[in-house]
N, C-alpha and C positions, 0 to 999 in steps of 0.2 A: 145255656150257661147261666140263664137269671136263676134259673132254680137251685142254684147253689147259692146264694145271697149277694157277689159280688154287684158290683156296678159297673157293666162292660159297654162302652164305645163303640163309636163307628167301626167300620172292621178299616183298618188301616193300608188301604190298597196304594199309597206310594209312601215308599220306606225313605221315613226322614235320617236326618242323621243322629245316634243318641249322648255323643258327645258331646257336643255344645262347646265344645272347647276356643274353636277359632271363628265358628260361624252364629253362634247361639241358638244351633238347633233348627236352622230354617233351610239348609240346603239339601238337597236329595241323597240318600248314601249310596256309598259307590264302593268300599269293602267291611269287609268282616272281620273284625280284632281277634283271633279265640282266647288271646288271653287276658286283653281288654277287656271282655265279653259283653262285647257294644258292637253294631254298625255307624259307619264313620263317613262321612264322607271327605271328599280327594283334600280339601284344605288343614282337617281335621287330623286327620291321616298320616299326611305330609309335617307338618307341626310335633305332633304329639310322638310320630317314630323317629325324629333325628336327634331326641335326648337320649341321654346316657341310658341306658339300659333298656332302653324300649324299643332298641333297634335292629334287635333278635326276635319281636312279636311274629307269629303267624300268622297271614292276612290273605285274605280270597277275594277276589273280586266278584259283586254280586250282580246279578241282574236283578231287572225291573219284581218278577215273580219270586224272588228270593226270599223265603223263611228258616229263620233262625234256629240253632239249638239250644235246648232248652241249657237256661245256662245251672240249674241244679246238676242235670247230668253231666255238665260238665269238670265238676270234680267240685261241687258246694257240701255244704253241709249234710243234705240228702242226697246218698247213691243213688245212680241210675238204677231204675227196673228190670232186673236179671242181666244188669253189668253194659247193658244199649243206651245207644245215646238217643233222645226222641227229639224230632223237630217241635218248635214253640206251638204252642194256639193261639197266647194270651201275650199282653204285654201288662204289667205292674206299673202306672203312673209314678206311684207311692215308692216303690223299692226299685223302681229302675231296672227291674230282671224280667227275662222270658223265661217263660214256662212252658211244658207239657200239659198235660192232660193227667196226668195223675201227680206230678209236683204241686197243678195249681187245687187239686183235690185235700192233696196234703197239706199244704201252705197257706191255701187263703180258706179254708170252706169253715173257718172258726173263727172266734175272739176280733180281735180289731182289725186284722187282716181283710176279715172279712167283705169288710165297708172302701174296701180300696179299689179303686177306676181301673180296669183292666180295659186294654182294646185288642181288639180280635187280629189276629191273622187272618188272612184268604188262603182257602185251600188251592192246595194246590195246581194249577191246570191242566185240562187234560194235553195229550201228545197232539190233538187237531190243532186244539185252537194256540199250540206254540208256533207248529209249522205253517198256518195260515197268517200270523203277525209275527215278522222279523223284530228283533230286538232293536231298539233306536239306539246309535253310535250314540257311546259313554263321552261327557264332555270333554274331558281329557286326551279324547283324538281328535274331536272338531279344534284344540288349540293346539294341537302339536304343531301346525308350522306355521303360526303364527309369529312374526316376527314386524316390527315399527319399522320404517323409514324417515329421513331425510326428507321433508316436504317445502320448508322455507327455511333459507339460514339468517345467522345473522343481521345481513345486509339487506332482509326483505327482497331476495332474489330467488324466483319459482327453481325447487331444483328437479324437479319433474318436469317435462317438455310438452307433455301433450299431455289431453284427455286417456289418449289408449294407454300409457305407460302407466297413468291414474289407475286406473283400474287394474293393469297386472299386477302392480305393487300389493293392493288389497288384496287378491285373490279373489274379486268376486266376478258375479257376473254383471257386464255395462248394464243391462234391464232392469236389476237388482234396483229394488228400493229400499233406501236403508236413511239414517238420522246423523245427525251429527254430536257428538257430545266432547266438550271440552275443557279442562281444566287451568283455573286462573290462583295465584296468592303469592305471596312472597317467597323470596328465595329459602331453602331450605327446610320448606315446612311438610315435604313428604309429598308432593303432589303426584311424582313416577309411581310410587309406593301405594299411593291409594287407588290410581288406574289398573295398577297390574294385580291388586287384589279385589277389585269389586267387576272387574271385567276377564279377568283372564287367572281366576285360582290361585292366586300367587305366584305363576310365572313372570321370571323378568322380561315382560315386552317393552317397559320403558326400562332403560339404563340406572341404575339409583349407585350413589355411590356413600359413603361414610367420611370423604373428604372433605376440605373447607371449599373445594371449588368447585362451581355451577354444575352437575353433570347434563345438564340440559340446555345445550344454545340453538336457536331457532324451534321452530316448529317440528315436530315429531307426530306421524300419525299410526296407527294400524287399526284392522278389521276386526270388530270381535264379531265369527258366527251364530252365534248363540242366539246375542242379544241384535243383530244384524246393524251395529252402528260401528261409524266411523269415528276413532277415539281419538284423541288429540290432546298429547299433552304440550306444553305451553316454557317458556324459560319465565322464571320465578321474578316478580318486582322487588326491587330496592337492593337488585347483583350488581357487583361490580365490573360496570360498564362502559367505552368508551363513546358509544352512542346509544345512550339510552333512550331516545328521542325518536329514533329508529324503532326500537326494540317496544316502546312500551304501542308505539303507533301497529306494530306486524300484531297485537293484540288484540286491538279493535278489528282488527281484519278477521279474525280465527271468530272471534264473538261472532260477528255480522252473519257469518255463513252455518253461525251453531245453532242447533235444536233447543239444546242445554248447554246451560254450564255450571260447575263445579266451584265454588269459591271454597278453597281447603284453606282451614286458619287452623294452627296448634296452640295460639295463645291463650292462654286462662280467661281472659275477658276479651270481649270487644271491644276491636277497638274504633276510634272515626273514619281510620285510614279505607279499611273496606266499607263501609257507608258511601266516602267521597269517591271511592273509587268506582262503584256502580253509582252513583247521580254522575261526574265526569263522562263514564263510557255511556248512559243512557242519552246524556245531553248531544255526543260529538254523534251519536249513534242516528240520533232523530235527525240534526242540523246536516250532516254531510253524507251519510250510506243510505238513510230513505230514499233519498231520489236520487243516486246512483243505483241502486239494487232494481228499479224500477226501470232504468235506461240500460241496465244490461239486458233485463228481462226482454227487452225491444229488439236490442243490439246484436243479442246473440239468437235469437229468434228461439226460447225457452218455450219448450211447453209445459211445463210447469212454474206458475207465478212464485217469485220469491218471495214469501211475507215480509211485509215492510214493519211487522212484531214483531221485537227482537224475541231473544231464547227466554227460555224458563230459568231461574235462577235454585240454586241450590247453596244456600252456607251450611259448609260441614265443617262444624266446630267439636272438635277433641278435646278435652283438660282434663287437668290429672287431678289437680288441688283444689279445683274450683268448681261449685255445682255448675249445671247446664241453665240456659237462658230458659226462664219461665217455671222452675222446678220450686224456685222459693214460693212463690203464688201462684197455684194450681185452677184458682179462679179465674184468672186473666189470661186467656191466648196468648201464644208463644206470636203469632202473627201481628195482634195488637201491638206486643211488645216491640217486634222490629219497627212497624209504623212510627212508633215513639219515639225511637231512634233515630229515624229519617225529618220528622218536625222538627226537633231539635236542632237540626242543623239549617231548617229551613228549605227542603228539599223533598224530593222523591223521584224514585224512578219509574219515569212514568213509560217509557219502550218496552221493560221487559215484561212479558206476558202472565209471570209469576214468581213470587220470590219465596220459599219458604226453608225453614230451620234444620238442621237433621242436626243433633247432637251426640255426643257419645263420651263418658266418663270410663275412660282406662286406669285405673289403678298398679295393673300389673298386666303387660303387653301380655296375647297380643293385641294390636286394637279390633272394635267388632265394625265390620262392615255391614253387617246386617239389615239394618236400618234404611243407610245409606241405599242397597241394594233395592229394596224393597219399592221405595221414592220413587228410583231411576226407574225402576221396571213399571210405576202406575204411568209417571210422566211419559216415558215412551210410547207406553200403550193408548195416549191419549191426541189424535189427530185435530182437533178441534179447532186449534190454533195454528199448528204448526208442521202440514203432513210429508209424509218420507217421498226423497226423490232420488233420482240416479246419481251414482258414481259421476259422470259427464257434468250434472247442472250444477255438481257440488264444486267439482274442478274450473267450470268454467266461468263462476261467482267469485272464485277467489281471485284468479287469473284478472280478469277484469279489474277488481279492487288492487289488486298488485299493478300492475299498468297504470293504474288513474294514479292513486297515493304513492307515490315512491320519492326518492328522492334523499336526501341529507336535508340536515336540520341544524339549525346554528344555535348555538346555546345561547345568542344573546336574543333570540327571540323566541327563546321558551319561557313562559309562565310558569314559575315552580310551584305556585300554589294550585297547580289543575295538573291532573291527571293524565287530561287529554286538550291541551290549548288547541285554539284553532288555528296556531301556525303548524301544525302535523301535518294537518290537511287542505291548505290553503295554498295558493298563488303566492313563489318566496319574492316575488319582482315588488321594486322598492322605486316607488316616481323618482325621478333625477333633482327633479324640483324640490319639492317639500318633504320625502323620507315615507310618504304615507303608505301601506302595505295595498297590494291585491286582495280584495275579499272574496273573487270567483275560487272554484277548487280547482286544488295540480291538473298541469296539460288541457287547461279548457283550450286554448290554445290550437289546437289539434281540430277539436269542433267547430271553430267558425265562432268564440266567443270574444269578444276583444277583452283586454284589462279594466277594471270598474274598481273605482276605490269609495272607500268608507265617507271620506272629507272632499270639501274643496281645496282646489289649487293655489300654489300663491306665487307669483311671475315671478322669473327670474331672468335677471340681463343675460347671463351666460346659455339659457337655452333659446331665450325669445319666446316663449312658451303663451303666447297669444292669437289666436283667431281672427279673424277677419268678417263679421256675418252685414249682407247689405240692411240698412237702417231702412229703408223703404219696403220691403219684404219683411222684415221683423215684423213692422207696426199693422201689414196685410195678415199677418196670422202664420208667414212663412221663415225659414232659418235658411237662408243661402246663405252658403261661405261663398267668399269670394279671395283672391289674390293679387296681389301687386304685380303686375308682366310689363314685358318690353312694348307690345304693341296687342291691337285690339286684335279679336278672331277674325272678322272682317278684311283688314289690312293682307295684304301681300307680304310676303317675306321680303323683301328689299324699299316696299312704302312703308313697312309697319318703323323699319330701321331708318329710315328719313323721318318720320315723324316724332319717332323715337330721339331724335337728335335736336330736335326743333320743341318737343313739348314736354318733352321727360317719360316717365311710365304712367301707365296707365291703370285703374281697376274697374273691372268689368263683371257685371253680374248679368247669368243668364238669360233674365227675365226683365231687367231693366237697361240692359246694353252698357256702355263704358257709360259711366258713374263718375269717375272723376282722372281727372291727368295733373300730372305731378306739374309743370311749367306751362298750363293753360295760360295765364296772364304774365306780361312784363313782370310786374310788381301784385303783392298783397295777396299770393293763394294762399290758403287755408290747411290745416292736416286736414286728413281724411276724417281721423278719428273725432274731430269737431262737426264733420257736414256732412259725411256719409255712409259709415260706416258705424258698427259698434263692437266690442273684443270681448273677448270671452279669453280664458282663463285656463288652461285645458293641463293633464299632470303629461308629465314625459317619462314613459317607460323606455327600458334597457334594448336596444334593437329599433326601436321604432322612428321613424324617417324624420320625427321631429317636426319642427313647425315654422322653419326657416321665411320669412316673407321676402327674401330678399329674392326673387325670380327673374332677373333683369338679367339676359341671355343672350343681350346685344351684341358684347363685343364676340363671344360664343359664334352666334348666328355667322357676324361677320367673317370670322376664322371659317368656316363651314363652307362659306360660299365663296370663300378665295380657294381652299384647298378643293372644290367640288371643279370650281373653272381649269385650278393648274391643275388637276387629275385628268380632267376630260383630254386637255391639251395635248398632254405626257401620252397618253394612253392611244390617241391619234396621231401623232407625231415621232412616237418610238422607231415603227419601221424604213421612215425618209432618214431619220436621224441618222441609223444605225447604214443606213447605205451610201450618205453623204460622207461618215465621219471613216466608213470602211476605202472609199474614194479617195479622201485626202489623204490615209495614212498611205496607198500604195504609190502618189504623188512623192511622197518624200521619201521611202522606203529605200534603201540599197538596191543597187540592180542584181545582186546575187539570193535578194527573197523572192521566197514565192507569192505572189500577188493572193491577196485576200480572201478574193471569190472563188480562186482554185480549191480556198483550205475549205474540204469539208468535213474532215476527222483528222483526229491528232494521229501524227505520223507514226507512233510508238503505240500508244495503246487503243488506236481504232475507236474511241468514241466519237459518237457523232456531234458537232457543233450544234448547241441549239442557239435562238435567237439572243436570251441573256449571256451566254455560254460566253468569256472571252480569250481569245486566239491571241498564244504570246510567238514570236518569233525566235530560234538558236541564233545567234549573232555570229555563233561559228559556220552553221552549214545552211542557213537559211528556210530552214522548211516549218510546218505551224503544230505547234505542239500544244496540249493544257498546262496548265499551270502546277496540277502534280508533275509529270514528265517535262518542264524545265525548271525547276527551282533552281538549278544547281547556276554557281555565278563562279566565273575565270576568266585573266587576263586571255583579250584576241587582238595580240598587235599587227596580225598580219591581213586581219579585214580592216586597222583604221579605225580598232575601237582604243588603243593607247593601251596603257598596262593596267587602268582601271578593271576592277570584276563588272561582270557585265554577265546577263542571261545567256545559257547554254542550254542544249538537252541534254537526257545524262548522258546520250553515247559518246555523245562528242564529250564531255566531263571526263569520261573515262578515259578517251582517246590520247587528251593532252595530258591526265595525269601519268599514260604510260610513259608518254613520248613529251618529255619537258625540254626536247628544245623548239617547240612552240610554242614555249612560254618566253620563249628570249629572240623570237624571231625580229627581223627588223619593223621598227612601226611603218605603217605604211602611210599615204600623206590623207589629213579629214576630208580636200576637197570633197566635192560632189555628193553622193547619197546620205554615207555616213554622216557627214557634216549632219546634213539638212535635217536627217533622226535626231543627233541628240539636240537640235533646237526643238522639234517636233516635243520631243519627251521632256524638256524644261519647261512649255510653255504647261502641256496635258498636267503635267505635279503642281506647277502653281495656279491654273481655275479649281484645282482639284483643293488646294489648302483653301481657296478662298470660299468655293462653297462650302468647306469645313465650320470655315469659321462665321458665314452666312447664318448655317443650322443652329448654333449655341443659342445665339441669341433670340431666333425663332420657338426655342421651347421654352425658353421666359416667358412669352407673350405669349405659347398659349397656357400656362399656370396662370397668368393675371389673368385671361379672358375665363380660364375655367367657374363656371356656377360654383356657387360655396356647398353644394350640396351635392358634386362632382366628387368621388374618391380621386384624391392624388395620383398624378401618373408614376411617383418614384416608390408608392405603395403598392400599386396593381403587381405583383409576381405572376400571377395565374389566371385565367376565366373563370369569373365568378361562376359559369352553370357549369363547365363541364372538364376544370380543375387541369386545363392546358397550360404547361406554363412559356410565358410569352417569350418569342425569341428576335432574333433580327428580322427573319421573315414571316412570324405573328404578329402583327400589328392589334394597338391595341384601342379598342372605343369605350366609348361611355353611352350606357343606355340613359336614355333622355329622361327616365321616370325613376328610377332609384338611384342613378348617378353610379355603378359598380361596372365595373371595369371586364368586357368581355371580348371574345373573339368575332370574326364576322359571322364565322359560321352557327355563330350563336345568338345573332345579334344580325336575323336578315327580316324583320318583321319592319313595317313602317308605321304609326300611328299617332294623332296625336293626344297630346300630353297638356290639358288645358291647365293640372294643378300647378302643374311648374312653369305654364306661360309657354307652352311650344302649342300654339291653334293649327299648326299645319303637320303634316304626318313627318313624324321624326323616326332615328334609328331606338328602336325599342328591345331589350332583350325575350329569349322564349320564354322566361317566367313572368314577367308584368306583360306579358302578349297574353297570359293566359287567363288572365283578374278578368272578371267580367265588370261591365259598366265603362262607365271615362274614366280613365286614367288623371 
């Protein structure tokens, strides 16, 4: 073909597209216009045939081996050669047309034509080498079912359950290694819009709508095949939100776990707002997800390390009216130029791996992805920094960061001039004391980290919020706390309380023994805090046992050791009791009852007597019944009970309500048994009011003896470990080391408790049974 004078090209073995319409010419074509008289491809195509009258065009679908007809013979200015239409050879740079082999004879082999860029076609292939290589599935099938998901809403709450449902939602397979790419900018600026056309042809996989409201809340993700990443679009900054504090924090989460991201701006210039917005996400990025992303990587036992590099950054800036960044000065990098923008403010971001420009000037839609595409596709291609891993370690990186950072966010302690304050992600617990915030991150809690604030403490009379550390051990190079108790370890439980009563309390340090006693001398002791001791200062968090010194569990103990003597007594003495007091009642009993020890089930409904069980008498027929089968009460004048109601069983209840002239019979006279009962039962109701009114007073005394670090008995409703609630015959304790209010059966541990002054083994519950070390 040189020898005709043209200047022909590579032979053009993958058919681009000649349109340029919506792609500018960079994507592969995928049909044939014939009246267009261009190959197109699918965005091209889609575009160009849904205007008015171009939506009757004829179109074919080509494959990979596909050559054109020459577009002369397709009805141009020169007829075809004996009326046939001939496939191309040639492409025209210059005029944009395919030729034949005798068009381009005629058309170019003269004049200025001459000197025009032609590229060749391939011939055609033969029948083997079609049937030996299958056609590759057109892009257009690989996204037919492609469809986004629901990933995080609103609330920053996973809405996928597990790793496996992760990966069915994508359609890929769990092995698959694939990237993550996500998009970040204000509300309304297209960001669905540019996902679904640079990953997905212009199908709608993200929602985009033409309304004033958000159509994007939470996270949203889908699969592109193609390009084998996982695409993420994002809800837009500066929506109208009722927790935007939430919303803008589920942000940095999507970043952390991305390859790439998108920062999509429509505005004519730049502006500070994305500058601050990546120094903010790079700063919260380094200070709180580095060494989270690091302790997952542990935690979940990851085999592929997550780079502790954040993503690669992309600004894709559109404008319509305005040149692109770097186009007025051709000399100075577009790169330099953003640098300059970031001095300026006094910052840079130094986490993300790479930040670089993609602009593009739309004058008249559509917009050109091109560019953009082009970028995404080196950045992907580029492992260097950042290499592809499973579906599973993508899921179970986010999972993890959703678990640590959740929570609600108060607006009075958001920073409005930062992007990403460090209350998003930090510890919301506020000391009681002084207001000073947590600096550890959310739920350290959970790990065995205690609370650690920024400041020191400043004491306050309403917590007591002071320490105790022995001054002799300080000045050895040692920190022992110590505490104020009723008696030393040493002592006995009943000499520590004599001595306790004779010298006051005591504070005892492990390694220098009792240190000092509150009433060691008649006259002239000392505080502590002058001679032996020295305080510290300590903040009081929301939950925590506080710092109470007052551990003086004397009158406590006391109460302990009367109710331990009258328990034993009781508990020894119930069955002499019960067979003395069953003795005396058949002494005074009527001679028409049945004696006591005959009764051993109720007459009527056959339950057996057990030892609490107690056995009532029918005062009509004498025999032993429960107290459901006699409740019932009527005059019996004819045993000598007078016309008062008195206890029946029901039969006999029934008997006399048949037969009412036993209710008018003659009284009969009290001598003898009867008499002797209702003394018997006057005397039993009044020891009974009197130990009533004994008790009242008993539960006063034990509220004053209660520790102050004792939960209330008229607070306790239920066991603190296993949410019983307490009844007449639940009795309820207090465990010696947190002071919460349990069951026995929860609360059958014995240990002692040296912080709160119990040196000898006390009732302890099953969770401080479980703390290791002393109590």
């Amino acid at each position: 073909m040189s020898g005709h004078g043209s200047s022909e090209k590579e032979i053009n073995t993958s058919l681009n597209c000649q349109e340029s319409y919506a792609c500018g010419g960079s994507e592969e074509a995928a049909f044939e216009c014939d009246e267009c008289r261009s190959l197109q491809c699918v965005r091209c195509e889609q575009e160009l045939h849904s205007q008015e009258g171009l939506q009757n065009h004829e179109r074919v679908a080509i494959g990979p081996w596909h050559v054109p007809y020459c577009d002369n013979c397709r009805g141009g200015k020169e007829r075809p050669v004996n009326g046939r239409r001939h496939r191309s050879v040639v492409r025209c740079q210059s005029c944009k047309v395919n030729l034949c082999q005798q068009c381009r004879k005629s058309t170019h082999n003269g004049g200025n034509k001459k000197k025009h860029p032609l590229t060749a076609y391939p011939p055609p292939p033969k029948p083997a080498e079609l049937n030996s290589t299958p056609p590759p599935k057109p892009k257009t099938k690989l996204l037919e079912k492609v469809c986004s998901f629901l990933l995080v809403d609103a609330n920053e709450e996973m809405q996928v359950k597990d790793d496996g449902a992760f990966v069915k939602k994508l359609n890929c397979k769990p092995d698959k290694l694939i990237k993550v790419v996500s998009v970040f900018g204000n509300t309304g600026e297209g960001k669905s819009h540019t996902l679904n056309h640079t990953f997905f042809i212009g199908r709608e996989v993200f929602k985009t709508s033409p309304t004033q409201e958000s159509c994007t809340v939470g996270v949203w993700a889908a699969f592109d095949p193609i390009h084998k990443v996982v695409v993420i679009d994002t809800e837009g900054l500066l929506g109208n939100s009722s927790n935007q504090g939430q919303r803008t924090r589920l942000l940095l989460k999507v970043l952390a776990i991305s390859d790439l991201i998108i920062y999509r701006t429509h505005a004519d210039r730049l502006h500070d707002d994305l500058f601050k917005f990546l120094c903010d996400a790079s700063d919260a990025y380094l200070k709180h997800f580095t060494k989270e992303l690091k302790a997952t990587t542990a935690r979940c036992g990851l085999d592929v390390p997550l780079s502790t590099l954040g993503p690669a950054v992309i600004i894709f800036h559109e404008t319509v009216h305005t040149k692109l960044l770097g186009s007025d000065n051709s000399s100075e990098s577009v790169d330099r130029l953003l640098l300059e923008r970031f001095r300026k403010l006094g910052r840079f971001p130094e986490a993300f791996s790479s930040i670089q420009y993609r602009g593009t000037r739309t004058c008249s839609p559509p917009t050109d992805f091109g560019g953009l595409q082009r970028t995404l596709e080196q950045l992907l291609d580029n492992n260097a920094t950042r290499s592809p891993r499973s579906p599973v370690v993508i899921f179970k990186a986010l999972q993890a960061l959703s678990e640590r950072f959740n929570g609600e966010i108060s607006d009075e302690l958001i920073a409005h001039n930062c992007f990403f304050p460090d209350e998003y992600f930090t510890c919301s617990c506020l000391c009681l004391s002084c207001g000073s915030g947590c600096k550890n991150s959310m739920n350290h809690l959970g790990e065995g980290v205690c609370h650690e604030a920024k400041h020191r403490c400043r004491y306050s009379p309403q917590y007591d919020n002071r320490i105790y550390t022995c001054k002799a051990c300080y000045e050895g190079g040692k920190e022992v706390v110590v505490v104020p108790k009723t008696s030393a370890s040493s002592d006995s439980p009943w000499l520590g309380l004599a001595r306790y009563a004779w010298s006051g309390y005591v504070i005892e340090c492990p390694n220098c023994g009792v240190i000092y006693r509150s009433r060691q001398y008649w006259y002239g002791n000392q505080d502590p805090v002058d001679t032996v001791v020295r305080t510290e200062i300590q903040h009081i968090w929301p939950g925590a046992d506080g710092f109470l010194k007052d551990n003086s569990n004397a009158a406590q103990r006391l109460l302990d050791g009367v109710n331990f003597m009258a328990q034993s007594v009781s508990e020894l003495s119930v069955k002499p009791a019960k067979a003395v007091t069953s003795w005396l009642t058949d002494q005074i009993a009527p001679t028409y009852w049945k004696p006591n020890s005959l009764i051993l089930t109720c007459l009527k409904c056959q339950e057996v007597f057990q030892d609490n069980d107690t056995k009532h008498h029918c005062r009509a027929c004498g025999e032993g019944f429960c107290d459901t089968c006699s409740s019932k009460a009527t005059p019996v004048p004819e045993k000598g009970w007078g016309l008062a109601p008195v206890r029946v069983c029901d039969t006999c209840y029934e008997q006399r309500a048949t037969h009412t002239e036993l209710l008018h019979a003659e009284v009969e006279d009290e001598e003898g048994g009867t008499l002797a009962r209702k003394v018997g039962e006057a005397v039993s109701n009044t020891l009974g009011a009197v130990v009533t009114a004994i008790d009242i007073p008993l539960g006063l005394v034990k509220d004053a003896a209660r520790p102050t670090y004792w939960v209330p008995d008229q607070d306790i409703l239920s066991c603190h470990n296993c949410q019983c609630s307490f009844t007449a015959k639940l009795s309820k304790h207090h465990c010696r080391a947190c002071g919460q209010g349990v069951c026995d059966e929860c609360s059958l541990e014995r240990r002692p408790v040296p912080s709160r002054g119990w040196d000898h083994p006390v009732r302890v519950c099953a969770n401080c049974n479980q703390k290791p070390g002393d109590l």
